[in-house]
C-alpha positions in Angstrom: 11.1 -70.0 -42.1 13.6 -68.9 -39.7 12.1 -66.7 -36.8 14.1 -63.9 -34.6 15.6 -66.0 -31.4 13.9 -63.3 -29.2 10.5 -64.0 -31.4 11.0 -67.6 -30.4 10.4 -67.2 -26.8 7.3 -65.1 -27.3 4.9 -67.9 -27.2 6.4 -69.7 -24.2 6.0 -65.7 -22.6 3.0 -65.2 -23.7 1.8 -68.8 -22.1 3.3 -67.9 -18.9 1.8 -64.4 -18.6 -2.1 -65.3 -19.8 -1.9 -68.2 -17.9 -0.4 -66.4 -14.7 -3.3 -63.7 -15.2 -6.4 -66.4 -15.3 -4.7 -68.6 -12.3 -4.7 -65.5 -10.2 -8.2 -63.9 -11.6 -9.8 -67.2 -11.2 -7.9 -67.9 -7.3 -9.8 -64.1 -6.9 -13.3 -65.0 -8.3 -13.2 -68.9 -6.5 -12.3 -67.4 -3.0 -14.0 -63.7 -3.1 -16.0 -63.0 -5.9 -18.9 -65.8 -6.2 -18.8 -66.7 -2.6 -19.8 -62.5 -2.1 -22.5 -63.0 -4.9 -24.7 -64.5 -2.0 -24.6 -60.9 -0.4 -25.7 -59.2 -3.3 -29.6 -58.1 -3.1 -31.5 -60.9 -4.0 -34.7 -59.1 -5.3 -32.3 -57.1 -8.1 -30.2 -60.1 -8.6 -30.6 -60.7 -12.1 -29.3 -57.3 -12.6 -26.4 -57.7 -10.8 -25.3 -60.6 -12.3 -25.5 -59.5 -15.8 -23.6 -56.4 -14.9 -21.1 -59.1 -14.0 -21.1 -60.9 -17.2 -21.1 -57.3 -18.9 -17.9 -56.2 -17.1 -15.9 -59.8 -16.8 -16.0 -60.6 -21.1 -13.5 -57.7 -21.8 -11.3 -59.0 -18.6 -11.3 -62.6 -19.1 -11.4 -63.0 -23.6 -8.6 -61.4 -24.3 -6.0 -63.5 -21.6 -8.1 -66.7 -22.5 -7.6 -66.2 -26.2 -3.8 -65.5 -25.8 -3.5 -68.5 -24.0 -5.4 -70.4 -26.3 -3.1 -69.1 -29.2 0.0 -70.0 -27.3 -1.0 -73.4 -26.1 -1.8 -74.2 -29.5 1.1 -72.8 -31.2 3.3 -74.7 -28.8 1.3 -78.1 -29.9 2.3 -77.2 -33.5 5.8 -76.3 -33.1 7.3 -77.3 -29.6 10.9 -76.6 -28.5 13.3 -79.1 -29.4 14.1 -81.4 -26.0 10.9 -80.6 -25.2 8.9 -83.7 -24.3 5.8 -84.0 -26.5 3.5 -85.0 -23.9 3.7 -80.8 -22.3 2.1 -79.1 -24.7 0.0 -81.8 -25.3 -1.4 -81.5 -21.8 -1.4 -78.2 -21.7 -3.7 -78.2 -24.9 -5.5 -81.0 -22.6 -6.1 -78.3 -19.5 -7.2 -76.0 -21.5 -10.1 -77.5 -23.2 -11.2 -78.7 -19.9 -11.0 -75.2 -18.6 -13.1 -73.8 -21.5 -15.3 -77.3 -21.6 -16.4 -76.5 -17.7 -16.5 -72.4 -18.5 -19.1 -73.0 -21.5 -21.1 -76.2 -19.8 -20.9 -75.8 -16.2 -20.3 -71.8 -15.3 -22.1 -69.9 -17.9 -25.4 -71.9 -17.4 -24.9 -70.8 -14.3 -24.6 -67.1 -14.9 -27.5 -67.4 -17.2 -29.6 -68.9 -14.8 -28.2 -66.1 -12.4 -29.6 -63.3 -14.9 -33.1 -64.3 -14.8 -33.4 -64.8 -10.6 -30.9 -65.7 -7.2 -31.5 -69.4 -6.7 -29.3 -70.7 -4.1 -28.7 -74.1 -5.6 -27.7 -72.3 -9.2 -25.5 -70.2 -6.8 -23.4 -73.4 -4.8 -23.1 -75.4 -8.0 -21.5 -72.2 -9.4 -19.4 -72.0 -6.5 -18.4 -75.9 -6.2 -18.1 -76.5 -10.1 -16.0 -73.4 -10.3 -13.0 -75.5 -8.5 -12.4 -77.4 -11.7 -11.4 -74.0 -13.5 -9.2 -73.0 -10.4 -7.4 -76.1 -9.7 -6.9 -76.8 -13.8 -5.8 -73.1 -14.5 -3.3 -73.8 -11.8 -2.0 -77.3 -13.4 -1.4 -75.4 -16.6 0.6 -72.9 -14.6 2.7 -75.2 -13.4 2.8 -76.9 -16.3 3.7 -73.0 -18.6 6.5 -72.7 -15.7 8.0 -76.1 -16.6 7.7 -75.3 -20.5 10.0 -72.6 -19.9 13.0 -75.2 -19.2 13.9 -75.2 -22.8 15.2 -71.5 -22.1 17.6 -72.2 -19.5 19.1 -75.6 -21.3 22.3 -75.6 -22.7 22.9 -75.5 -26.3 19.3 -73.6 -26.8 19.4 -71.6 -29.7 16.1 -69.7 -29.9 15.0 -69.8 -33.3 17.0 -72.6 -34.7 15.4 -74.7 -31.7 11.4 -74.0 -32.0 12.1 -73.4 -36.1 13.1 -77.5 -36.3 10.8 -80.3 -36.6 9.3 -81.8 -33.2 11.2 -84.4 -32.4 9.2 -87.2 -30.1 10.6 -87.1 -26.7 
């Protein structure tokens, strides 16, 4: 199945983008947002936190699905001259990303719901550098997947249509 040449770079696009969007979202919640969350009213806290959750699902799903999509798309049907090992880590960054979001941060923010407790509150903080320093790997790493488009003899379609080819 032959795709469009402009189709072809979608998925490298749409990698850079998501990714881009969560690096700088989670730079914003690591540095502002949950150090703040100490400020908030401790005796209401529950209720501020699950406003929180309420409002951050619709932000956060969407660009972490997309990225999902294209990380996973790029697994199955890399560029050619594309090493295999990229995509593979990228796959790799992303599962811890989701593995530390599911074990470590929303147990957290569950915890959060019921009652402020300070120790819930700096483990949230200090685990939450996983997240922000992998979603910042996978940046890099979405910038350095976009070589393919500046390499001579890259032919869109034709190039992320073929076979991988170990690299």
């Amino acid at each position: 199945m032959a795709i469009a040449p402009q189709a072809a770079r979608w998925p490298l696009v749409l990698q850079l983008v998501a990714t881009g969007c969560m690096t700088g979202l989670i730079w914003f919640v690591q540095i502002v947002h949950y150090p703040l969350m100490e400020g908030w009213p401790h005796e209401d806290f529950g209720r501020w936190e699950v406003a929180h959750r309420d409002r951050t699902g619709p932000v956060v799903i969407p660009p972490m699905l997309m990225e999902g999509a294209a990380a996973i798309w790029l697994l199955v049907r890399r560029p050619r001259g594309m090493p295999s090992w990229l995509p593979l880590l990228g796959v790799g960054l992303l599962a811890g990303i989701w593995a530390s979001t599911f074990f470590l941060q929303v147990p957290c923010h569950l915890r959060l719901s019921a009652s402020w407790d300070p120790a819930t509150h700096r483990f949230l903080v200090e685990s939450n550098w996983i997240r922000t320093l992998l979603w910042t790997a996978r940046l890099g790493l979405a910038v350095a997947m976009l070589r393919p488009l500046w390499t001579p003899g890259f032919s869109g379609a034709a190039d992320l249509a073929a076979p991988p080819q170990d690299a």
